[in-house]
MARLUMVEX-52518 format. One line per field, with one value per residue (C-alpha): residue number from 1; residue in three letters; x, y, z. Coordinates in steps of 0.1 Angstrom, whole numbers. Layout:
<atoms>
n <- c(NUM,...)
res <- c(Ala,...)
east <- c(X,...)
north <- c(Y,...)
up <- c(Z,...)
</atoms>
This chain:
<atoms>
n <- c(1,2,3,4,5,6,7,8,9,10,11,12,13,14,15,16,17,18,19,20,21,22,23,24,25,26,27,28,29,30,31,32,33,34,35,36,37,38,39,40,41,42,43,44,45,46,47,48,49,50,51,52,53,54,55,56,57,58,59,60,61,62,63,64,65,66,67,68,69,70,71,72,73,74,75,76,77,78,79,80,81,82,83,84,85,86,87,88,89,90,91,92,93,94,95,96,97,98,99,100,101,102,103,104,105,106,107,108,109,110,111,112,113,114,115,116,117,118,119,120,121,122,123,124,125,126,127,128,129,130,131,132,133,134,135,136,137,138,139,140,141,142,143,144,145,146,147,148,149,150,151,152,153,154,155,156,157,158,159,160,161,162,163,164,165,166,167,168,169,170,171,172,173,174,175,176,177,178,179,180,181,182,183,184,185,186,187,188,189,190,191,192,193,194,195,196,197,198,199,200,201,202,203,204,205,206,207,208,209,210,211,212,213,214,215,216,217,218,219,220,221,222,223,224,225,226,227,228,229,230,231,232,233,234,235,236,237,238,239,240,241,242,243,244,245,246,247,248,249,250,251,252,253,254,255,256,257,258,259,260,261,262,263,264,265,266,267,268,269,270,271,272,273,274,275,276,277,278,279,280,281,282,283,284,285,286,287,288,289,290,291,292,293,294,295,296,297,298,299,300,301,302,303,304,305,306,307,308,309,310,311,312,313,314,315,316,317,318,319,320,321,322,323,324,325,326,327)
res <- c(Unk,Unk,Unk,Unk,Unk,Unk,Unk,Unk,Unk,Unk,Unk,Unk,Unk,Unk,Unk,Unk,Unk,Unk,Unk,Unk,Unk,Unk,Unk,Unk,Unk,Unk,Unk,Unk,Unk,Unk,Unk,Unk,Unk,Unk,Unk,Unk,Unk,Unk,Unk,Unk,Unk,Unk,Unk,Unk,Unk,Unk,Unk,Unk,Unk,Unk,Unk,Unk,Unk,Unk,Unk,Unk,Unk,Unk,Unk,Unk,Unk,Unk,Unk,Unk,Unk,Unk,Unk,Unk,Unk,Unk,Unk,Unk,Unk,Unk,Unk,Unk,Unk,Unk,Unk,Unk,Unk,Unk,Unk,Unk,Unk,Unk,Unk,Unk,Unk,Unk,Unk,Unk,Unk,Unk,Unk,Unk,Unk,Unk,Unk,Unk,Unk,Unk,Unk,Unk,Unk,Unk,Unk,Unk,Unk,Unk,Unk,Unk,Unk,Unk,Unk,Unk,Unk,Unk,Unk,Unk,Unk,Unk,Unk,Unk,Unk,Unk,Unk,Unk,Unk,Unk,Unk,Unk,Unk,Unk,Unk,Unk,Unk,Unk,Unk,Unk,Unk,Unk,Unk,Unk,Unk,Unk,Unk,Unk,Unk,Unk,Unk,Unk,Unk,Unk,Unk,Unk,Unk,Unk,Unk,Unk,Unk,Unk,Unk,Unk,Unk,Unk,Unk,Unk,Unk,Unk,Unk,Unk,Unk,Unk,Unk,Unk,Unk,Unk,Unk,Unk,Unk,Unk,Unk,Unk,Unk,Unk,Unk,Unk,Unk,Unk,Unk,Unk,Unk,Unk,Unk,Unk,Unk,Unk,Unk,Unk,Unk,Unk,Unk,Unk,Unk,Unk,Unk,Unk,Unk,Unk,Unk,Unk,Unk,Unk,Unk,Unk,Unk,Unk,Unk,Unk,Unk,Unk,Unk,Unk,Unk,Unk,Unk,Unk,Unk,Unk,Unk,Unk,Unk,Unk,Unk,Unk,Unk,Unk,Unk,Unk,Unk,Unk,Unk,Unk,Unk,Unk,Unk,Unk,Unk,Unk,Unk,Unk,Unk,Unk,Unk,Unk,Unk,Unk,Unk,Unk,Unk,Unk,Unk,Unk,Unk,Unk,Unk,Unk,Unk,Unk,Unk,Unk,Unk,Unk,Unk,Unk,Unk,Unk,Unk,Unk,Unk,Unk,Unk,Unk,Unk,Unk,Unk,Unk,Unk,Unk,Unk,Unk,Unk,Unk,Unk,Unk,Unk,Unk,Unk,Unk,Unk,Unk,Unk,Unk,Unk,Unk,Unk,Unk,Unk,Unk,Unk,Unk,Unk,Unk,Unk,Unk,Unk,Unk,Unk,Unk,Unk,Unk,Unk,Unk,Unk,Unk,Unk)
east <- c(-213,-234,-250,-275,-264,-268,-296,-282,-302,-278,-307,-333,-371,-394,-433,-445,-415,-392,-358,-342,-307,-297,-287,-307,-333,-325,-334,-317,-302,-283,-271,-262,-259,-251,-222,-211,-211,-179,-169,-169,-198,-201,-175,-189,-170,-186,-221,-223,-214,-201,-216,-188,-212,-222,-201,-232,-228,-256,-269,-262,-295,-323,-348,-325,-357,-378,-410,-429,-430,-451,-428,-422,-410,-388,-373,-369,-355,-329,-325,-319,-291,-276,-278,-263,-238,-253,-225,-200,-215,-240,-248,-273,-300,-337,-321,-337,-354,-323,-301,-325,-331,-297,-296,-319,-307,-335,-322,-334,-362,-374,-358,-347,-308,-276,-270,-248,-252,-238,-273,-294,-331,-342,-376,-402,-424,-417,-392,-392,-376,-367,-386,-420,-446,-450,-487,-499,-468,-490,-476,-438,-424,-413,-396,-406,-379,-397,-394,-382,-413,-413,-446,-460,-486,-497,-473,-491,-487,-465,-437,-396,-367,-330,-307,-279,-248,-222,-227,-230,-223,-201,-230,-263,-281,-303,-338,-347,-369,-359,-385,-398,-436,-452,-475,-500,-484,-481,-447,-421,-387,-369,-334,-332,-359,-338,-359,-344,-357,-328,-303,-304,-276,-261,-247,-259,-278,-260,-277,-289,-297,-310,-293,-319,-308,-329,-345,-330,-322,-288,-294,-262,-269,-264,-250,-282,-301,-333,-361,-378,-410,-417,-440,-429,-456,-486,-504,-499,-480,-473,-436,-422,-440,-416,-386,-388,-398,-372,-348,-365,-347,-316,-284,-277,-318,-329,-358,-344,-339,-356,-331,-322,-359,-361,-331,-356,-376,-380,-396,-403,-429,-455,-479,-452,-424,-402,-371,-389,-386,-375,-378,-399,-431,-462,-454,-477,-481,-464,-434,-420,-386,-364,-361,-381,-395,-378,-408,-426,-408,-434,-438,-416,-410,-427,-421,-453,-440,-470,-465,-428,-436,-420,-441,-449,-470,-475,-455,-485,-510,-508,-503,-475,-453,-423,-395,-362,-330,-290,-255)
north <- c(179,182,217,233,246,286,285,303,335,372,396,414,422,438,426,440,423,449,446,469,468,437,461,458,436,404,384,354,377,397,367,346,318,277,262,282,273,266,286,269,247,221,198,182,146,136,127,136,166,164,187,204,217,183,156,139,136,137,130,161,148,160,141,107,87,109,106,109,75,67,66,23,26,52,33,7,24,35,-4,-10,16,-7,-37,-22,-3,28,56,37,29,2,26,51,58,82,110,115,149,165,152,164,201,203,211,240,275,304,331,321,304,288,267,273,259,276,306,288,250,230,206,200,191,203,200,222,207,177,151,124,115,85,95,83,107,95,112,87,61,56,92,103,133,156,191,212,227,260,272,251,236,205,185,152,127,98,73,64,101,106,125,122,108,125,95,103,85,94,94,134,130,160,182,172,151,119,121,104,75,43,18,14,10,-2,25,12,24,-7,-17,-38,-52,-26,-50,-40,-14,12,35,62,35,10,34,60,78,114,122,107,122,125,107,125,151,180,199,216,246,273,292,280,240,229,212,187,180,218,237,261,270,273,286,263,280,277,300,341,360,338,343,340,372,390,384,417,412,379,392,420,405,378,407,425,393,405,384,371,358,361,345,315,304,281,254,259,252,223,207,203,181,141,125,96,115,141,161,176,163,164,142,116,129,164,190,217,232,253,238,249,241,264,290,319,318,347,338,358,329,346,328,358,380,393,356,339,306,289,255,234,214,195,177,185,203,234,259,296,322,361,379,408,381,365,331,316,317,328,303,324,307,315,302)
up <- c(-143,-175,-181,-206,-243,-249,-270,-296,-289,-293,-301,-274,-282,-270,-258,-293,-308,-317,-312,-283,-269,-246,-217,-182,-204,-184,-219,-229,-256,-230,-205,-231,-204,-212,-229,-259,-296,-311,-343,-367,-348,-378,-398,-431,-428,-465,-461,-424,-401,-367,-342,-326,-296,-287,-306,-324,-356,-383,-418,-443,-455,-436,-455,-466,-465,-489,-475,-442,-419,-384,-355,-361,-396,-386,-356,-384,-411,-390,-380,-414,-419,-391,-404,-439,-422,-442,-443,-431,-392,-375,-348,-360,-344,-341,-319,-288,-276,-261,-287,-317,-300,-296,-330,-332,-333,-312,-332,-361,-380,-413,-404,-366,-375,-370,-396,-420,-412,-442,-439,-473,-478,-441,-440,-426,-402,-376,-371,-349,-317,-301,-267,-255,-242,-204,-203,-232,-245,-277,-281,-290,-292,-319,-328,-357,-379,-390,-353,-327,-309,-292,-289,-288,-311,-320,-329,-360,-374,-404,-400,-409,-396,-390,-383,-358,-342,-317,-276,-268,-229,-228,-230,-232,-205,-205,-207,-181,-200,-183,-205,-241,-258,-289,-310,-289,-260,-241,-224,-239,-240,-251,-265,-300,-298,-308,-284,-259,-230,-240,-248,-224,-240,-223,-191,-164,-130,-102,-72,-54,-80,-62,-34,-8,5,25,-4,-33,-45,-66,-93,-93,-130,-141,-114,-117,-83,-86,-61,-34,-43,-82,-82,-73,-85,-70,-102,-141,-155,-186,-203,-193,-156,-154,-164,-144,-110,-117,-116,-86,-69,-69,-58,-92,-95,-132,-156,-170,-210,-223,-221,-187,-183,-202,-185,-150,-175,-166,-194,-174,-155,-158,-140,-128,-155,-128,-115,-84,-51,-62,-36,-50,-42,-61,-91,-118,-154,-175,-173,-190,-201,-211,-251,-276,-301,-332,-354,-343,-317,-296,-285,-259,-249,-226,-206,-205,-173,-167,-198,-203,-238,-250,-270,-270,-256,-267,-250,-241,-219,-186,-199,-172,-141,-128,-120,-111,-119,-107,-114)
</atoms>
């Protein structure tokens, strides 16, 4: 069994963004749930650092290529480091989008790393992933360093590369993206690609993935149940509404973190980005999750399921739904 990384969070907020004491909150902050960080998380091997969390290990240069590149140059640039055995290795590659969040740290921001990571020239704004956007495969997506979002854009936009090697199956699960595409989005081969389609790299599913039970489904992947009905309240709610009708549940029930959410995502599919055949109903488009966006703390995070993205929303409006989690 794979599961989902503790997103880093230790601090509780309030909706106006002030920071209260973790007790009875229900945050992320207090729970603290997902695989732990290991102290020290990161070793500098010369010119890269292994993750400890996840066993990846990455360039200490954020920005080795200098400048921005579309998503094709970047696939390539990283060929090249292959073909020269750059540090050393022939097996680098764009991370995909588990692999590259994986490195983000939701307690902090500017830039939304571990406190302390030994990294240099870490550039604000977006980096690439290896992963094609299944509602438009002309599109790919990326996560921004400042804060931790994960979106998607054209794959002629401009925007760097953060070469990584190393399998990361212990911990972090594959996407789901079973094919490759061209900028243009059309399908093809993906042998020597370099894409997440022909690697496929993280643990994977377990077949059959979900576990029905009479209220509440298994996910095999995680261990987390989650509620037949992904959608308690009927209606979009406020932050502070979610969490505390999550915890009106009982029995262990709570609001899940963001990366608990994000690990339901398929990125083979969308409209629901959701595993084939999955057994859930009243899926709607976007969910709370119990971590405070510590960009600006009286936003939370939010799952954007029809589309599988993963921004904010201000804590104070009735922007999503509630998807309780336990386990």
């Amino acid at each position: 069994m794979s599961g989902c990384l503790q997103t880093g969070q230790i601090t509780c907020h309030d909706a106006g963004g002030r920071e209260v004491a973790c007790a009875g909150t229900g945050q992320d902050g207090e729970f603290r749930r997902g695989i732990p960080w290991p102290e020290p998380r990161f070793e500098v091997r010369g010119e890269t650092i292994l993750d400890r969390l996840t066993g990846l290990v990455w360039l200490g240069d954020a920005n080795f290529a200098e400048f921005p590149l579309s998503w094709q140059e970047a696939l390539d640039v990283v060929g090249a480091m292959n073909r020269e055995r750059a540090f050393g290795s022939g097996d680098w590659r764009v991370p995909n989008r588990r692999e590259l969040r994986s490195l983000m740290s939701l307690q902090t921001s500017r830039p939304a790393l571990p406190a302390g990571h030994p990294f240099k020239n870490v550039f604000s704004g977006w980096y690439w992933t290896s992963t094609s956007a299944a509602l438009n495969p002309a599109y790919a997506w990326y996560v921004h360093t400042e804060g931790a979002r994960m979106f998607y854009g054209s794959k002629a936009q401009y925007f760097l590369v953060w070469p990584v090697r190393g399998e990361g199956s212990r911990v972090l699960p594959r996407t789901g993206q079973q094919h490759c595409f061209d900028t243009a989005g059309a399908r093809i081969s993906c042998s020597g690609s370099g894409q997440d389609g022909e690697l496929r790299l993280g643990a994977k599913w377990p077949l059959p993935r979900f576990e029905p039970g009479d209220d509440a489904v298994l996910d095999r992947l995680t261990g987390l149940r989650w509620q037949v009905h992904a959608d308690l309240t009927g209606r979009p709610v406020t932050w502070t509404e979610a969490l505390a009708c999550a915890a009106r549940l009982g029995q262990g029930w709570r609001l899940p973190n963001i990366n608990e959410l994000e690990s339901l995502v398929d990125s083979s599919k969308y409209a629901p980005a959701l595993p084939e055949g999955h057994p859930f109903e009243n899926i709607q488009e976007g969910y709370w999750s119990s971590t405070t966006s510590m960009f600006e703390p009286d936003w939370a995070w939010a799952l954007y399921l029809a589309k599988g993205a993963i921004g904010v929303g201000q804590k104070g409006g009735p922007h999503f739904f509630v998807w309780p989690v336990t386990g």
